[in-house]
C-alpha positions, 0 to 999 in steps of 0.5 A: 590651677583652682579658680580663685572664686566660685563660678556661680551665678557667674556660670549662669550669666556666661551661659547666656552671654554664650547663648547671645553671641550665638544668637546674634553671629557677633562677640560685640553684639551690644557695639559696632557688630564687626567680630563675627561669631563665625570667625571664631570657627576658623582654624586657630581662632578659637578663645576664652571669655569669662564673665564676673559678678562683682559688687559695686560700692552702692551694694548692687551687683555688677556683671563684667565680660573679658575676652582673651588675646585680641582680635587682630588688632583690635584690643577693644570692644564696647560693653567688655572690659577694657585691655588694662594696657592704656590705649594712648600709651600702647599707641606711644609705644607703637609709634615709638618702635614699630617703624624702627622694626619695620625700616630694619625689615626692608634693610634685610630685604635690601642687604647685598651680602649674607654678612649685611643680611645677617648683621641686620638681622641681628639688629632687628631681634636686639631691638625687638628683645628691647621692644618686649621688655619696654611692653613687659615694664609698661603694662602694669596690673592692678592688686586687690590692695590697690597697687599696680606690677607690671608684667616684668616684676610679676614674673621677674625673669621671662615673660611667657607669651601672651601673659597678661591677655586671659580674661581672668587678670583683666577683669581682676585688673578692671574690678580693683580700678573700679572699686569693685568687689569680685564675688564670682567668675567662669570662663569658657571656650569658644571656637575651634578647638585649640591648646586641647580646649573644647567649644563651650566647655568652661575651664580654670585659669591657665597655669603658666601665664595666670599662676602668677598673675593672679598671685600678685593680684590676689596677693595669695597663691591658692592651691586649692578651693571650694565653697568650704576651704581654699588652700594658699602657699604661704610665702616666707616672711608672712605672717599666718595670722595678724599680730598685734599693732598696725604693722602686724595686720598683713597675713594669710588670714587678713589676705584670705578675708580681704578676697573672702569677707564672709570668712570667720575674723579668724579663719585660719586652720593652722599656723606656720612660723613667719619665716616658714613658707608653704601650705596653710588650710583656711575655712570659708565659714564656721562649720568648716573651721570646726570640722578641720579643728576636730580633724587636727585634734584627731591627727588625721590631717597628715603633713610633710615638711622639706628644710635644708639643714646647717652641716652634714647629717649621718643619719639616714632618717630616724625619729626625734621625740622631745619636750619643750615649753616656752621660755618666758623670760624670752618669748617666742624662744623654747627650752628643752625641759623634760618635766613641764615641757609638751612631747613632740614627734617627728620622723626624718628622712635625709635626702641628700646633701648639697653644697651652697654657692659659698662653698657651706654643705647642708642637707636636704630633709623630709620631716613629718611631724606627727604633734603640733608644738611650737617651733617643732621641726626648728627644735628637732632639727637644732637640739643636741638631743634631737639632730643637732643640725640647725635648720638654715636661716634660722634666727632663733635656734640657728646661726642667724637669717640668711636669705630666708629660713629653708623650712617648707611645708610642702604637704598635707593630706586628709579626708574632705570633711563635707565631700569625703573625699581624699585631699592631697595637695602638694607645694613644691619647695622653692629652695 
């Protein structure tokens, strides 16, 4: 995945924090000296650490370190952050379960039988299935808007080994506690060689673990970023930009700004529907926003669209080319109008037809549009004139929201306008 902040001046500082351990033989130089650089060296020992600069209420810079996993049983180190699973409750939890596992391992030793060896043996793992679901409810994250999930809502579903315990959700999690503001983080490998890690190579965020840690901390999934853009996968049910009253302010935009607050007040290159889910392009500062603009007015940001759509459609793919205009009797509804109406095209392509759980038949589109109207696709998809299938969940030109509208901006491509170079970036349809 893409660092969700820019490395420097954090780089700087993990080069000499690197420089330090080398220098001393410890990873806790600045405490007790009792984790010895050297140890790292042994086969599988290899980690991350990772250093952030943050700034502080009073406006003066802060550095903070984190380490990944533990070192045995150490989780705590003086000077670095501190593992975000409270001590006192880790220890409740330990003297909760730990002798229970372990009276079960002595029994499996014991057992006379194969059938009494077994059974126990199936005892301890239902205990120790109940012990990792307890640790998933108990260690809980902090969120840039000041709320906390814990590991199992986060991932809702299994919990992947080790999550939680990279440096990235540590120091997010110690920053947001500590009404702290992250301006810059990087993270490097120290050790043997481990996972295809390298010793002192730096590297971004793990996938598995950290995706979606980070997304429920940051509130944002980024799929992309630079010093000029970042690129989030919308969620369905979020606005892109704020709406009008206090109960409208929560958006892609405001999301972006709260993690970025050097970013223009409106920094959002385009706009999906609410209902609508998947790419949306942000600039990080005036000349970005202009450069991308001037890209969506020349038509040379390339997008591509996936909906599942009410019914069966016949055709194998085609073009829709239609004009609509707002109805101004009933905003945000569009009406079909040759005369005032803005022209809009889009090429489709069926890709197949699927059955829901409730027995209903849909099919599987991919849509490009090559105009920007309002409510496009929706339109081209539900009109007569354009396919006559609805796209499903929409509550506007549908049979009404089901669990979300199935519309999906998976994709768009288009030519870096600072760097040159080609950007494609995908997000797979999560329907």
């Amino acid at each position: 995945m893409h660092a969700p902040l820019p490395e420097y001046p954090a780089k700087t500082h993990a080069r000499y924090l690197a420089s330090l351990i080398e220098r001393t033989g410890f990873i806790d130089f600045d405490g007790e000296k009792t984790i010895s650089y050297s140890s790292l060296f042994e086969s599988g020992q290899g980690r991350m650490l990772a250093v952030m600069t943050a700034i502080d209420e009073s406006g003066s810079e802060v550095l903070l370190k984190a380490f990944s996993g533990t070192f045995g049983s150490v989780r705590n180190l003086a000077g670095w952050v501190a593992h975000p699973l409270v001590e006192e409750e880790y220890q409740h939890y330990l003297k909760h379960y730990d002798p229970q596992i372990k009276a079960l391992d002595k029994k499996i030793e014991a057992a006379n039988t194969l059938g009494e060896k077994n059974a126990l043996i199936k005892e301890r793992k239902t205990l120790s299935q109940k012990a990792l679901a307890h640790y998933n409810e108990i260690f809980c994250l902090a969120t840039i808007d000041r709320n906390t999930f814990s590991l199992y809502e986060i991932f809702n579903g299994p919990v992947p080994t080790g999550s939680g315990e990279c440096c990235a959700p540590k120091l997010f999690h110690h920053a947001f506690t500590h009404n702290l503001r992250p301006t810059s983080m990087a993270e490097f490998f120290i050790g043997s060689s481990l996972q295809g890690r390298t010793h002192g190579h730096f590297y971004p965020p793990c996938t598995e673990r950290c995706r979606p840690i980070l997304k429920a901390q940051l509130g944002l999934e980024i799929l992309y970023r630079d010093e000029h853009l970042i690129i989030v996968n919308k969620e369905s049910g979020l606005l892109s930009v704020p709406g009008n009253g206090p109960d409208m302010q929560d958006s892609v935009e405001s999301r972006v700004r709260r993690l970025y607050p050097d970013a223009p007040r409106q920094c959002a290159v385009h706009r999906l529907d609410m209902d609508t889910s998947g790419i949306v392009i942000v600039a990080l500062h005036r000349r970005a926003l202009s450069a991308m603009h001037a890209l969506f007015r020349e038509r040379a940001v390339q997008r591509a669209y996936e909906a599942l759509l009410e019914g069966v459609v016949l055709q194998e793919e085609g073009v829709v080319h239609l004009p609509f205009r707002a109805d101004l009797a009933n905003r945000p509804y569009q009406i079909y109008d040759e005369e005032n109406g803005k022209w809009g095209t889009t090429d489709y392509l069926r890709m197949g037809v699927e059955v829901r759980p409730d027995g209903s038949k849909v099919t599987r589109v991919h849509f490009v549009p090559h105009t920007g109207r309002t409510h496009q696709l929706r339109l081209h998809a539900s009109h007569p004139k354009g396919l006559g299938h609805p796209i499903l969940g929409d509550r506007l030109y549908g049979t009404g929201l089901v669990d979300r509208l199935f519309l999906h901006a998976k994709l768009v491509s288009f030519t870096h306008p600072f760097s040159g170079e080609l950007l494609e970036i995908t997000s797979k349809p999560p329907f």
